[in-house]
VODO-410859 format. One line per field, with one value per residue: x negated, y, z of N, C-alpha, C in turn; residue number from 1; residue in three letters. Coordinates in pm, whole numbers, plus 50000, padded with zeros to 5 digits. Layout:
BEGIN
n.east	c(X,...)
n.north	c(Y,...)
n.up	c(Z,...)
ca.east	c(X,...)
ca.north	c(Y,...)
ca.up	c(Z,...)
c.east	c(X,...)
c.north	c(Y,...)
c.up	c(Z,...)
pos	c(NUM,...)
code	c(ALA,...)
***
This chain:
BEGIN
n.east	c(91560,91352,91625,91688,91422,91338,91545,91568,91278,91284,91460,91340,91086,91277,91344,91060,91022,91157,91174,90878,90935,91118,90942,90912,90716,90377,90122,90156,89979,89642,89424,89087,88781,88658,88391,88342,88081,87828,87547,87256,86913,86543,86197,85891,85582,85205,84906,84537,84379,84122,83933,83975,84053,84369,84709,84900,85215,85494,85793,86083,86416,86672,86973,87276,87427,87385,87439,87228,87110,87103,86986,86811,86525,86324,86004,85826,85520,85280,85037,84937,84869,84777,84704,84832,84852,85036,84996,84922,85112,85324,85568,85759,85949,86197,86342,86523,86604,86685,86474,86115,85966,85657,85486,85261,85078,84897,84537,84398,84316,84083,84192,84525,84801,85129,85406,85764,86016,86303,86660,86888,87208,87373,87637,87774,87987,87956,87742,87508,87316,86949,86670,86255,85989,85633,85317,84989,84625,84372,84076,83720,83462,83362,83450,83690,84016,84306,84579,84856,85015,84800,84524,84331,84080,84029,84196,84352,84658,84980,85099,85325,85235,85292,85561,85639,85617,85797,86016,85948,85964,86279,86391,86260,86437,86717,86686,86644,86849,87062,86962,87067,87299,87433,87321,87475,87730,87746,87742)
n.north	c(85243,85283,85358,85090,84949,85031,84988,84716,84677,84690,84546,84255,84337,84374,84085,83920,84039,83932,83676,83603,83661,83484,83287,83139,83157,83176,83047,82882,83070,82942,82880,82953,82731,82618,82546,82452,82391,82556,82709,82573,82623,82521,82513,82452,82424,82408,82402,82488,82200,81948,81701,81408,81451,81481,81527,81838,81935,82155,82235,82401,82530,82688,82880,83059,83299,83252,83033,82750,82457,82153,81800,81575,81573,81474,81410,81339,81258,81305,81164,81388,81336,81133,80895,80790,80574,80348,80325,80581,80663,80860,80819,81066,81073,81292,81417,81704,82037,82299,82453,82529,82216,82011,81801,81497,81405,81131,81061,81248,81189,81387,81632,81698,81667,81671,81715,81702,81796,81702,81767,81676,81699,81717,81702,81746,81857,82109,82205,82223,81979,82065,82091,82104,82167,82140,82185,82115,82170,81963,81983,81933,81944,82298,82391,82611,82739,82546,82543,82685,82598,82708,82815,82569,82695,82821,83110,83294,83305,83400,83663,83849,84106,84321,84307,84493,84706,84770,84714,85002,85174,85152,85233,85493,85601,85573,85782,86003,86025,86032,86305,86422,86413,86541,86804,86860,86902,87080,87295)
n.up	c(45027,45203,45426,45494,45585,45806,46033,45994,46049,46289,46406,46350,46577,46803,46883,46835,47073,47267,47180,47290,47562,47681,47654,47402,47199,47197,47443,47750,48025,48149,48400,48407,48357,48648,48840,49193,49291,49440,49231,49278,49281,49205,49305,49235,49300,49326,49459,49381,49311,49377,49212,49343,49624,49750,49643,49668,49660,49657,49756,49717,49721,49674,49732,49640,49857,50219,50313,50340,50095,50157,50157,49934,49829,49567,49455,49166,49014,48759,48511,48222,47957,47648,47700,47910,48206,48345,48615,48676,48772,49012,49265,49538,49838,50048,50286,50274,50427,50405,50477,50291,50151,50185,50016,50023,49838,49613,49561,49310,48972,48762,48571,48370,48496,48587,48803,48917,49018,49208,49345,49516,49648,49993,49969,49759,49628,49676,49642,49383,49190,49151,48935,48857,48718,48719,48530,48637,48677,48764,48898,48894,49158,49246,49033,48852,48803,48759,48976,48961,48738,48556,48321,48103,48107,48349,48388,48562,48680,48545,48711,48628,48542,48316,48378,48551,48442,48266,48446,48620,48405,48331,48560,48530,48281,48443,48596,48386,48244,48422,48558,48336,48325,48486,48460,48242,48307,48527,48303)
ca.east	c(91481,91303,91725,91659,91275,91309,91643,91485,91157,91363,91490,91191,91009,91304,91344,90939,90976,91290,91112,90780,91027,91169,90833,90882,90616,90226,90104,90126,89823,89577,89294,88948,88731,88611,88298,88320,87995,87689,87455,87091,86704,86417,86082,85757,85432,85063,84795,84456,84335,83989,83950,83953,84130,84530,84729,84982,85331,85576,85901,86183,86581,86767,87126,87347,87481,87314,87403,87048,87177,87057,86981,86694,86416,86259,85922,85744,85406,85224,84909,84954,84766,84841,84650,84906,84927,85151,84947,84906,85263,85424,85718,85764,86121,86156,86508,86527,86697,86671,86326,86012,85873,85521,85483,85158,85067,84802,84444,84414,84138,84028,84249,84648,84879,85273,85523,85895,86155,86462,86722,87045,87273,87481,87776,87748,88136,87934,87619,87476,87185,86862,86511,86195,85854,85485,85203,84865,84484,84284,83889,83624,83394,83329,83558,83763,84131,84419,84661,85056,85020,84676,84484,84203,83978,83969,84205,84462,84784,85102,85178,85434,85241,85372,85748,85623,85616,85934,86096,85937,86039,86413,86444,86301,86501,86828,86681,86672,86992,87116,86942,87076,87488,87427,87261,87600,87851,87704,87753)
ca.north	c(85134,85319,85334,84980,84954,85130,84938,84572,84651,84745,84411,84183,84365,84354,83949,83906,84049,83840,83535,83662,83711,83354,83170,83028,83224,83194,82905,82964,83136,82844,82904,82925,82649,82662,82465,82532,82419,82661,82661,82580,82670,82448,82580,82401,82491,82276,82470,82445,82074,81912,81561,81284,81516,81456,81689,81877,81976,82236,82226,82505,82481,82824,82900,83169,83309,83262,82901,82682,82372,82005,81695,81496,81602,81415,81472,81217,81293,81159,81226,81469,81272,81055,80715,80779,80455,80328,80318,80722,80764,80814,80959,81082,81096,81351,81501,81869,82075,82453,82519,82477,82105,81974,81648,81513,81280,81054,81149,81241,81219,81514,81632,81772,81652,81726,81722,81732,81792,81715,81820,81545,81760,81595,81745,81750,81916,82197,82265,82170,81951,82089,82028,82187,82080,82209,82113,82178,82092,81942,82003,81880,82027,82378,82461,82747,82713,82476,82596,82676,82653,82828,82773,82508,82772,82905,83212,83332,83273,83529,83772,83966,84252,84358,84298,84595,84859,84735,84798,85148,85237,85185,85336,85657,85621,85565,85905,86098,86029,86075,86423,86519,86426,86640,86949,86880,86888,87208,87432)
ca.up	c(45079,45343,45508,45567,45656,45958,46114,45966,46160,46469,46481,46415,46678,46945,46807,46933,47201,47320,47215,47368,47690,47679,47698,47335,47168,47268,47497,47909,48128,48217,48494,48377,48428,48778,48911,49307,49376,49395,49163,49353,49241,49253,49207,49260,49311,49358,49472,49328,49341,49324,49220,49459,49718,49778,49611,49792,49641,49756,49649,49751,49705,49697,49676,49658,49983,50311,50357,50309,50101,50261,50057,49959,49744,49517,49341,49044,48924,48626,48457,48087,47858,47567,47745,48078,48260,48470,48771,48668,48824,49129,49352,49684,49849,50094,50322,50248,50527,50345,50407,50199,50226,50141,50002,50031,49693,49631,49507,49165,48878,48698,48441,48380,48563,48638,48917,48859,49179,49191,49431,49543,49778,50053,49948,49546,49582,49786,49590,49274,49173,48998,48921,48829,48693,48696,48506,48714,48663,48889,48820,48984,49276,49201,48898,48901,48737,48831,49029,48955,48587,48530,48197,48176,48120,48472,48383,48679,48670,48545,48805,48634,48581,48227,48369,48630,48324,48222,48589,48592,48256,48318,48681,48476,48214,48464,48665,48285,48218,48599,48518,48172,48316,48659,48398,48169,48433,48545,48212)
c.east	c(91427,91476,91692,91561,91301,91415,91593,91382,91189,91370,91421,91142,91086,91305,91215,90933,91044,91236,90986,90885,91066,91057,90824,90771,90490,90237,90123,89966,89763,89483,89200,88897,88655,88529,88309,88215,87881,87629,87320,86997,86661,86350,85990,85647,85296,84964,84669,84388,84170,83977,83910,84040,84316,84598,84881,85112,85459,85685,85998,86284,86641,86911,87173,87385,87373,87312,87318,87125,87075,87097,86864,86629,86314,86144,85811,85637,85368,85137,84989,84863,84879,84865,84686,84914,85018,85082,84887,85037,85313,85526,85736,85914,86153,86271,86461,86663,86688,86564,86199,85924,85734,85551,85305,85129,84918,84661,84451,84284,84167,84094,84352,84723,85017,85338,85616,85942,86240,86539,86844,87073,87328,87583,87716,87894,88062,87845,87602,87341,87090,86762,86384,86053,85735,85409,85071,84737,84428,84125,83784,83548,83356,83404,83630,83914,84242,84509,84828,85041,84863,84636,84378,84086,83956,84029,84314,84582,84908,85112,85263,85367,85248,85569,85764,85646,85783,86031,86113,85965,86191,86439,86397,86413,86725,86826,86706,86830,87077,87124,87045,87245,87516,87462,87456,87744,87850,87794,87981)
c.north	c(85167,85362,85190,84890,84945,84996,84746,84566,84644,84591,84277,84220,84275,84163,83888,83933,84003,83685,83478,83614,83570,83219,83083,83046,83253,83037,82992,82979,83016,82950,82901,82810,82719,82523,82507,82478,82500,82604,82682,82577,82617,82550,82462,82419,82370,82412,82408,82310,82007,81790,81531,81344,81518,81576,81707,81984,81988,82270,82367,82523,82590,82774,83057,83200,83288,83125,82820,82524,82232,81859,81628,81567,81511,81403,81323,81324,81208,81278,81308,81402,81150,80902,80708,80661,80469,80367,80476,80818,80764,80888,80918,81104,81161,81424,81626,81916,82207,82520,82448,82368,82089,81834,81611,81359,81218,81129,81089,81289,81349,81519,81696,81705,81726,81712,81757,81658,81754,81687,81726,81605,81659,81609,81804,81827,82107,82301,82167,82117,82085,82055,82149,82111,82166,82153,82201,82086,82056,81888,81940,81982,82135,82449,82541,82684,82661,82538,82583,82695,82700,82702,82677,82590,82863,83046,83181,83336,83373,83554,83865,84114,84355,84388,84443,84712,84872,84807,84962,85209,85279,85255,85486,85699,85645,85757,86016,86136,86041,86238,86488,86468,86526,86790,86929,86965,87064,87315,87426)
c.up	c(45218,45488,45569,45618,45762,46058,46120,46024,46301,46557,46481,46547,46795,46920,46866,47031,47294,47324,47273,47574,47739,47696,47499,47245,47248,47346,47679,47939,48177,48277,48405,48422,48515,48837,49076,49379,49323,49347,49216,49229,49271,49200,49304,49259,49364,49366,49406,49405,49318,49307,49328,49619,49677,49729,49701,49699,49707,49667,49768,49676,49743,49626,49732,49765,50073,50394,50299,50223,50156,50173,50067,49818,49663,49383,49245,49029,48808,48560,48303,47984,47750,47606,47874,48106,48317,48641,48800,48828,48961,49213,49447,49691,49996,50175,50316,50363,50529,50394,50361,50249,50120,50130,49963,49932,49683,49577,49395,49098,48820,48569,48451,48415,48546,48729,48894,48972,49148,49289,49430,49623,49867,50024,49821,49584,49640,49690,49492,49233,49088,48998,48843,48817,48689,48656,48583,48626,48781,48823,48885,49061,49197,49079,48962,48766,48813,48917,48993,48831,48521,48414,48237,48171,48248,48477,48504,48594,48604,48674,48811,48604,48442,48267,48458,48551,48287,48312,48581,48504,48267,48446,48605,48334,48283,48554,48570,48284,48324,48592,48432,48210,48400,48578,48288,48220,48477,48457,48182)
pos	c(1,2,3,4,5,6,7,8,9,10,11,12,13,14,15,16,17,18,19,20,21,22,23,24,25,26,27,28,29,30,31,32,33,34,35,36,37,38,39,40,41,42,43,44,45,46,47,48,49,50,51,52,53,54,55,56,57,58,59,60,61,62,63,64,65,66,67,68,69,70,71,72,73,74,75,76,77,78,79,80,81,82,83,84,85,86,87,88,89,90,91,92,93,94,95,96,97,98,99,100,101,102,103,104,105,106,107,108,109,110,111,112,113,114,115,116,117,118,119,120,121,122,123,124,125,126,127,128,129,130,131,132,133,134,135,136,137,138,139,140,141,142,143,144,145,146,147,148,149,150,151,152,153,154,155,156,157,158,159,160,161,162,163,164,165,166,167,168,169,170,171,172,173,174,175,176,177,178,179,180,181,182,183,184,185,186,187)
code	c(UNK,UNK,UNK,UNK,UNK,UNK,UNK,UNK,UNK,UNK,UNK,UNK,UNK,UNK,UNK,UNK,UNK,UNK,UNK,UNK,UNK,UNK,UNK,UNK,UNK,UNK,UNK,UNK,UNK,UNK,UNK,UNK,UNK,UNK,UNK,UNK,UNK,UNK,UNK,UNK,UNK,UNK,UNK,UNK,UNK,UNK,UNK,UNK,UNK,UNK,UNK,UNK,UNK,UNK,UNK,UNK,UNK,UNK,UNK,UNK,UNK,UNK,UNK,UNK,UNK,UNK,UNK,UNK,UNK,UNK,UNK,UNK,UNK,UNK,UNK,UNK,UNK,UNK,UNK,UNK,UNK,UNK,UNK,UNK,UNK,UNK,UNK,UNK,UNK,UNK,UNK,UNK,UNK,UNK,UNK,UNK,UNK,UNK,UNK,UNK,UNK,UNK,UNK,UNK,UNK,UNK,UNK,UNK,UNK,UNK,UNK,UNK,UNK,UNK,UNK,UNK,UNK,UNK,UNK,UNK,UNK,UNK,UNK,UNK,UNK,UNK,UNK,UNK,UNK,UNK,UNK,UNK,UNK,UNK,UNK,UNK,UNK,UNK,UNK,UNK,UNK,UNK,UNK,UNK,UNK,UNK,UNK,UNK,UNK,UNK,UNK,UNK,UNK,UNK,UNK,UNK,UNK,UNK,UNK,UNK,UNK,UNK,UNK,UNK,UNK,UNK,UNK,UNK,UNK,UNK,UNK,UNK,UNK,UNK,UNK,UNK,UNK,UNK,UNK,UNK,UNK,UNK,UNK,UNK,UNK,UNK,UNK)
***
C-alpha cells in the first residue's frame, strides 16, 4: 500500500500545482480597497464663557502631510437641556483656509451648551470630511468652570497628566530591554 501512497501523492500534488499554474484554481489578486483622500481632524475648543457675553469658537482642520486642507467650516450650537428651544440654536458658516478660525456666536444664557464643526473640503476627492463637538458651560459673573469641557463644579480640565506616567514607563521599559539585548550579545 505504502508502494502506491507515495507515487498517488506525487501526482495529486504535481495535478495542483498545474491547475494552480493555469489560473483555474483560487480566484485572481484584487487591489485592496483604496480611499485616496486624506483623512482630516477637527477639534474644537470654547474658552471659558460668562453669560450675556458672545461666545467665541475655535475650530482647527489637520491633515496628514504638510498640505493645509481648504473648505468651509461649519459650526451649530444649541443649548444641553431637555426644554431646548428652537430659538436656543444656531450656525455660523465660515471658509477655512488651513489655519485656526474663530467664529464669533451669539450671547448665551447661563447653562451647558454645545458646538459641533464640521469640515466640507473643496476637493472631497483630495481630503476627507469630519467633525467634532464640545460641550462647554457658561456661568455667570464670577464663577469658575466652563471652558473646553470642564465640570460644572469649577474643576480644570484633563491635561493628560496620567498618560505622562504611561509615556515614561515605556521609554524605560524600551531602554531595559535595549540594556538586557546589548549585555546578551556581549557574553
Amino acid at each position: 500500500m505504502r508502494r502506491r501512497l507515495v507515487p498517488s501523492s506525487a501526482v495529486v500534488a504535481l495535478t495542483a500545482f498545474l491547475l494552480a499554474l493555469l489560473g483555474l484554481v483560487g480566484s485572481p489578486a484584487s487591489a485592496d480597497p483604496y480611499t485616496p483622500a486624506v483623512p482630516t481632524s477637527c477639534r474644537v475648543t470654547v474658552p471659558a464663557t460668562v453669560a450675556g457675553d458672545r461666545v467665541v469658537v475655535r475650530v482647527q482642520v489637520t491633515a496628514a502631510g504638510s498640505v493645509q486642507p481648504k473648505g468651509t467650516v461649519t459650526v451649530d450650537g444649541d443649548r444641553v437641556s431637555a426644554r431646548a428651544a428652537a430659538a436656543d440654536r444656531w450656525t455660523r458658516t465660515v471658509r477655512y483656509e488651513g489655519s485656526t478660525v474663530e467664529l464669533v456666536g451669539p450671547r448665551l444664557e447661563r447653562g451647558r451648551h454645545q458646538a459641533t464643526a464640521t469640515f466640507v473640503p473643496d476637493d472631497p476627492t483630495r481630503f476627507g470630511r469630519c467633525s467634532d463637538s464640545v460641550k462647554f458651560q457658561v456661568d455667570a459673573e464670577g464663577e469658575t468652570g466652563g471652558g473646553n469641557g470642564g465640570s460644572s463644579g469649577g474643576g480644570l480640565p484633563n491635561t493628560g497628566g496620567p498618560h505622562l506616567g504611561f509615556l515614561l514607563a515605556g521609554i524605560g521599559l524600551v531602554a531595559v530591554g535595549g540594556g538586557l539585548a546589548e549585555r546578551a550579545r556581549r557574553t
